[in-house]
DOVEXFI-27671 format. One record per residue (C-alpha): chain; x, y, z; residue in one letter. Coordinates in steps of 0.2 Angstrom, whole numbers. Layout:
pt pakol: A	X: X	Y: Y	Z: Z	bado: a
...
# end
This chain:
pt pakol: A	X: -149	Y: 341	Z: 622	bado: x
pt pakol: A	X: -162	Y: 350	Z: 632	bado: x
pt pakol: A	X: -153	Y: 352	Z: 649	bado: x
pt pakol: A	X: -135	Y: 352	Z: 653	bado: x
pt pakol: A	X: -126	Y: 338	Z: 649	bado: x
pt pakol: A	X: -121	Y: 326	Z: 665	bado: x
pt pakol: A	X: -105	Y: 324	Z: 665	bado: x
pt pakol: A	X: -100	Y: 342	Z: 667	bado: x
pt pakol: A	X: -112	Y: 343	Z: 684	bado: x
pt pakol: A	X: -97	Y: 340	Z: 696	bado: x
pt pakol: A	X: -85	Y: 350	Z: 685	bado: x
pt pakol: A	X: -96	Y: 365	Z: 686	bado: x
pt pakol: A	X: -98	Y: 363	Z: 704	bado: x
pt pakol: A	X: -80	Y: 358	Z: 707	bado: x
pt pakol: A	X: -74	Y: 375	Z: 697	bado: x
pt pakol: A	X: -87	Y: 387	Z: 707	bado: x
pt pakol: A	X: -85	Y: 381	Z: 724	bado: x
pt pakol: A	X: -66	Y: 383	Z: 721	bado: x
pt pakol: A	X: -69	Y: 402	Z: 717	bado: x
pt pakol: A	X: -75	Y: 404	Z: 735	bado: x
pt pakol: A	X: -92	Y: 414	Z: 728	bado: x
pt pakol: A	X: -100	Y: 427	Z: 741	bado: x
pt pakol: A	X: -116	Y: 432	Z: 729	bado: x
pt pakol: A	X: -121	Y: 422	Z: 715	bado: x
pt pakol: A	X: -131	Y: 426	Z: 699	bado: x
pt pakol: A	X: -138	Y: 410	Z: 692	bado: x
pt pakol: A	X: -144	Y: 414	Z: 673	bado: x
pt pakol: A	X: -156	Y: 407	Z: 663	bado: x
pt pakol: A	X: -156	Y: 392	Z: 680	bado: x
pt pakol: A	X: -171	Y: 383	Z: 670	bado: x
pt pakol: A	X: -175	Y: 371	Z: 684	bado: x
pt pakol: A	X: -161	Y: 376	Z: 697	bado: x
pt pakol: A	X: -150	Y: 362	Z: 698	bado: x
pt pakol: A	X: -133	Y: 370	Z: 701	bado: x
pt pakol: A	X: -143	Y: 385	Z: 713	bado: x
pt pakol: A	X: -148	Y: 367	Z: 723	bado: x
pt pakol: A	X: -131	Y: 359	Z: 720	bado: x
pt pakol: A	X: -118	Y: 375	Z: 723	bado: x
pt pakol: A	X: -129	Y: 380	Z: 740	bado: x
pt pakol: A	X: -127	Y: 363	Z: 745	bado: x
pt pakol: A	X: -109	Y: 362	Z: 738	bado: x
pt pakol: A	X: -106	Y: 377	Z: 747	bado: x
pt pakol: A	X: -114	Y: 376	Z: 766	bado: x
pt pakol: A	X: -106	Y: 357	Z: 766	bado: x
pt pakol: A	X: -91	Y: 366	Z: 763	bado: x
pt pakol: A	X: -93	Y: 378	Z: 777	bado: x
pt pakol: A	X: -98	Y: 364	Z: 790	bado: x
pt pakol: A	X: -83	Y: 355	Z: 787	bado: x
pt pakol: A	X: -73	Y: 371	Z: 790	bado: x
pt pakol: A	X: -83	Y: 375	Z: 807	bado: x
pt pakol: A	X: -85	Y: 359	Z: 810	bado: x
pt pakol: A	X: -103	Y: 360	Z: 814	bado: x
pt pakol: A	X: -118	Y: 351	Z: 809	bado: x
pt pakol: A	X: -127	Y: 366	Z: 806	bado: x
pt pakol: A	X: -116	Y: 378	Z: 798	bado: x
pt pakol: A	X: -117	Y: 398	Z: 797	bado: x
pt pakol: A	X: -115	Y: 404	Z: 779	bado: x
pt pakol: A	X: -115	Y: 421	Z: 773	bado: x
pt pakol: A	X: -117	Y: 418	Z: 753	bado: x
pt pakol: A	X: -133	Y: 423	Z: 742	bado: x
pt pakol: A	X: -136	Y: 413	Z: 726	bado: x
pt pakol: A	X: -150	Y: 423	Z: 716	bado: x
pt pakol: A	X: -157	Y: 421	Z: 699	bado: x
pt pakol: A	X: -162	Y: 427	Z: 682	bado: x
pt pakol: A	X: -173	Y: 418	Z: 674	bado: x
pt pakol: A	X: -184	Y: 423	Z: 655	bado: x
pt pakol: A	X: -194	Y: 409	Z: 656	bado: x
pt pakol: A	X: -212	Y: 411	Z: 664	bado: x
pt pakol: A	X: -215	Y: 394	Z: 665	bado: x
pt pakol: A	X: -200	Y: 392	Z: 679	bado: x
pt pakol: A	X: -205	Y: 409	Z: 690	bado: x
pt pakol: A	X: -218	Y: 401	Z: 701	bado: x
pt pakol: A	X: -210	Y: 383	Z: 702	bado: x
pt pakol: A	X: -211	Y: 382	Z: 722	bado: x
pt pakol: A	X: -194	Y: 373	Z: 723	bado: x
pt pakol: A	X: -188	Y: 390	Z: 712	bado: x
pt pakol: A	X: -194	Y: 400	Z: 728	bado: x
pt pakol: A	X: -183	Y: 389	Z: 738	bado: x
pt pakol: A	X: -166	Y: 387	Z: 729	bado: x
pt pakol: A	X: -165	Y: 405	Z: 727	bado: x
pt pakol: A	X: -163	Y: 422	Z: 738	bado: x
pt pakol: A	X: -169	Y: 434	Z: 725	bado: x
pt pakol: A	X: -178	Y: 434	Z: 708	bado: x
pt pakol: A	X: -175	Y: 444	Z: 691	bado: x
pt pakol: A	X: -191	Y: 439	Z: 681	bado: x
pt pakol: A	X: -187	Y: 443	Z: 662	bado: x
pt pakol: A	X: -176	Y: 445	Z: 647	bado: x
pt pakol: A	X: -157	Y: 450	Z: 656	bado: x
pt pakol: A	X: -154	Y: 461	Z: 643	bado: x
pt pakol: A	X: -168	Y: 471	Z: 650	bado: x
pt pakol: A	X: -159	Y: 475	Z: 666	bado: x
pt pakol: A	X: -147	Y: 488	Z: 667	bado: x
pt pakol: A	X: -130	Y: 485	Z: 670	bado: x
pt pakol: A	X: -131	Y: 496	Z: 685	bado: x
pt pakol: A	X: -148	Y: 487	Z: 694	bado: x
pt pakol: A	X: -139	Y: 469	Z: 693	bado: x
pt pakol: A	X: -121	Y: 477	Z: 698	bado: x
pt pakol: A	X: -130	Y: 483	Z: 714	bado: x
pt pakol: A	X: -132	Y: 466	Z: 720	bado: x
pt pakol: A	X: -111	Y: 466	Z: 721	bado: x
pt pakol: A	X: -111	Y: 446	Z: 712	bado: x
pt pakol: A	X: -93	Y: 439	Z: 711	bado: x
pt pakol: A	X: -99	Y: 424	Z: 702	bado: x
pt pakol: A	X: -110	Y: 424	Z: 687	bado: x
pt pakol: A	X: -118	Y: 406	Z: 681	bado: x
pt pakol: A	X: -120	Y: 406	Z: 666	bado: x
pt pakol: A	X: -123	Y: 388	Z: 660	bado: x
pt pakol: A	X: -131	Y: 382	Z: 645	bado: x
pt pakol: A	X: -138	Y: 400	Z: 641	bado: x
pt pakol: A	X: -126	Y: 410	Z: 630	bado: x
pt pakol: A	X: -132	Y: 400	Z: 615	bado: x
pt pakol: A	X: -149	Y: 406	Z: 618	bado: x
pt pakol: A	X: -145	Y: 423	Z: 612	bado: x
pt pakol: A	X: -132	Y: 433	Z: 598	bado: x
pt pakol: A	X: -115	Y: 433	Z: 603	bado: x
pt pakol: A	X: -113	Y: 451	Z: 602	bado: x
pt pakol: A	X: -124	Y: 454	Z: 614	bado: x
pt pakol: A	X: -117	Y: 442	Z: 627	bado: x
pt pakol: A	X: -101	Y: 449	Z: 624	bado: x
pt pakol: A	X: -106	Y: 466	Z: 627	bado: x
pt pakol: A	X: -115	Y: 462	Z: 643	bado: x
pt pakol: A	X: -100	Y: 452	Z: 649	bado: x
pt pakol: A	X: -89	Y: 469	Z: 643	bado: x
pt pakol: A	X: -99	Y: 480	Z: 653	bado: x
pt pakol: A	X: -105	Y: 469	Z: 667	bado: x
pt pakol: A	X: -83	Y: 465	Z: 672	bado: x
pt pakol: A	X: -84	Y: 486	Z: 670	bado: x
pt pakol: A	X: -96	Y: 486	Z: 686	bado: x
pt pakol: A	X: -91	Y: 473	Z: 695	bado: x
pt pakol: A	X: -70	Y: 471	Z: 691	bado: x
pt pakol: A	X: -70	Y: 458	Z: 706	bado: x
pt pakol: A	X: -84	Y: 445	Z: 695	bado: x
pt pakol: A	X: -80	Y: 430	Z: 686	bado: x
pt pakol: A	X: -93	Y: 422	Z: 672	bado: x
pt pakol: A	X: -93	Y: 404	Z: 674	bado: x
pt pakol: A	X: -98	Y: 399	Z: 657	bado: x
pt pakol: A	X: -102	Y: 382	Z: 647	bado: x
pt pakol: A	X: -112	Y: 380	Z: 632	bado: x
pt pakol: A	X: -113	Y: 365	Z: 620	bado: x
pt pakol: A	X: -98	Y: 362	Z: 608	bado: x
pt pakol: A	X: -112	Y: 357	Z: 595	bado: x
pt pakol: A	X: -128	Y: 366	Z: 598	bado: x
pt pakol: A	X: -145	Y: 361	Z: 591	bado: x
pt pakol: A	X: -153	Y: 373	Z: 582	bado: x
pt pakol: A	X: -173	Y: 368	Z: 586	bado: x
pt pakol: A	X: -187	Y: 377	Z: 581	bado: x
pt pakol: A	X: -198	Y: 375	Z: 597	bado: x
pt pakol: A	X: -200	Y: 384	Z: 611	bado: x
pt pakol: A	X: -199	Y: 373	Z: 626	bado: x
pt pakol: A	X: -208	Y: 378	Z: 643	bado: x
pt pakol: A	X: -215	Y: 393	Z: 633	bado: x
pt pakol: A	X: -215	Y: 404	Z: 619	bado: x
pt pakol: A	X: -206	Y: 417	Z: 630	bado: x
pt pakol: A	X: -190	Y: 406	Z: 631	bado: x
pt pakol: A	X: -180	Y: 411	Z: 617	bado: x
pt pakol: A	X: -171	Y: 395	Z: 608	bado: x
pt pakol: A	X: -153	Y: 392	Z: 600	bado: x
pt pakol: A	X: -147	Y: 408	Z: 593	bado: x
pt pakol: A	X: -129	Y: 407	Z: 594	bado: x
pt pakol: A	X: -114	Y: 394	Z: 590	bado: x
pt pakol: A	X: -99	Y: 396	Z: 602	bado: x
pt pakol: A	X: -81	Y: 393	Z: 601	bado: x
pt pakol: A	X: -66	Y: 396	Z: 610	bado: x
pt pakol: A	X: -59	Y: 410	Z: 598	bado: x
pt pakol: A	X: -76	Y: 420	Z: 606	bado: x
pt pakol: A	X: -70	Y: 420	Z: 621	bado: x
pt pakol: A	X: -53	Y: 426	Z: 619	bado: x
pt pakol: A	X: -60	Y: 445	Z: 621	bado: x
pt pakol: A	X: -58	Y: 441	Z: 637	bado: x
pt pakol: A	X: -44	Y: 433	Z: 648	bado: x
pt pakol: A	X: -54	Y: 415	Z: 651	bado: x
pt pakol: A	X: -47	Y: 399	Z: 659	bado: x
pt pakol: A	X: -54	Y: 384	Z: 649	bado: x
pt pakol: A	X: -60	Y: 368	Z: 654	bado: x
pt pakol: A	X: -63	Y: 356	Z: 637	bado: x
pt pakol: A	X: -74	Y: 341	Z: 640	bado: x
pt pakol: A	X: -83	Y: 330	Z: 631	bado: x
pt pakol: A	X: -98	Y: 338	Z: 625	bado: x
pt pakol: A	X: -96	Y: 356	Z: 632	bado: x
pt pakol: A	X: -84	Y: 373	Z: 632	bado: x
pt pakol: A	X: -82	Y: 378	Z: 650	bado: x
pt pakol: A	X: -75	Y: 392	Z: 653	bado: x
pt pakol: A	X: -71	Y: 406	Z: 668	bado: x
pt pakol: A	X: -69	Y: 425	Z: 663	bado: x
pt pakol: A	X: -62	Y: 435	Z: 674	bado: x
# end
């Protein structure tokens, strides 16, 4: 499937709004849905705790995203405080760690690149930042197409996951249908 699949939509939301994130790092967010969904989640969280129509928040929800086609989208500028533009391998550990994120979204993206490099990045990024959880969910069968949708610069299935990758790490697992979702911490 191209995009997440639907049914984990309010699990995802359900799982981060519960972790009470203060700065979010949204990867690979394609068209943004859970940046729109979580901000919403979130500030309608925090109205009904002020009771106010018009709530004051105090989260961030920023991106990194590879694909140019998605960096100019005008509802991208919207949905999201900050922008990373590029490959996040590319970043140092040290450029996104000052950005102090306690919640990484990482949904539908690990799959897009070799295990072993996500499981370093995860390695070094819970070194920088010991407070962060990875929220994480990628296809229990991925697709292994050959085209590069949205552009030759967004990289396509690299990687099949499973539970057993994940147990480098301690993980809370959420098993549904079609998906592993999963929160390092």
């Amino acid at each position: 499937m191209m995009t997440s699949f639907p049914e984990n939509i309010p699990i995802i939301l359900n799982i981060a709004a519960a972790l009470k994130p203060v700065q979010i790092l949204d990867i690979g967010p394609g068209f943004g849905k859970f940046g729109l969904m979580l901000r919403e989640a979130l500030i309608s969280i925090e109205a009904e705790k002020q009771n106010i129509a018009i709530p004051k928040f105090d989260f961030g929800i920023d991106c990194a995203e590879n694909c140019r086609y998605f960096w100019h989208a005008p509802w991208h500028q919207f949905i999201y405080d900050h922008h990373f533009h590029g490959d996040i391998f590319k970043f140092t550990i040290e450029h996104i760690a000052e950005r102090k994120y306690d919640l990484f979204l990482m949904i539908d993206v690990v799959e897009h690149a070799p295990k072993d490099k996500w499981l370093a990045w995860i390695r070094d990024m819970r070194v920088a930042l010991p407070k962060a959880r990875f929220l994480i969910s990628t296809p229990k069968k991925v697709s292994f197409y050959k085209t590069h949708f949205y552009g030759d610069d967004c990289p396509i299935h690299q990687s099949q996951w499973s539970w057993d990758d994940f147990k480098v790490f301690p993980f809370q697992a959420y098993d549904t249908k079609n998906s592993m979702i999963v929160v390092v911490r």
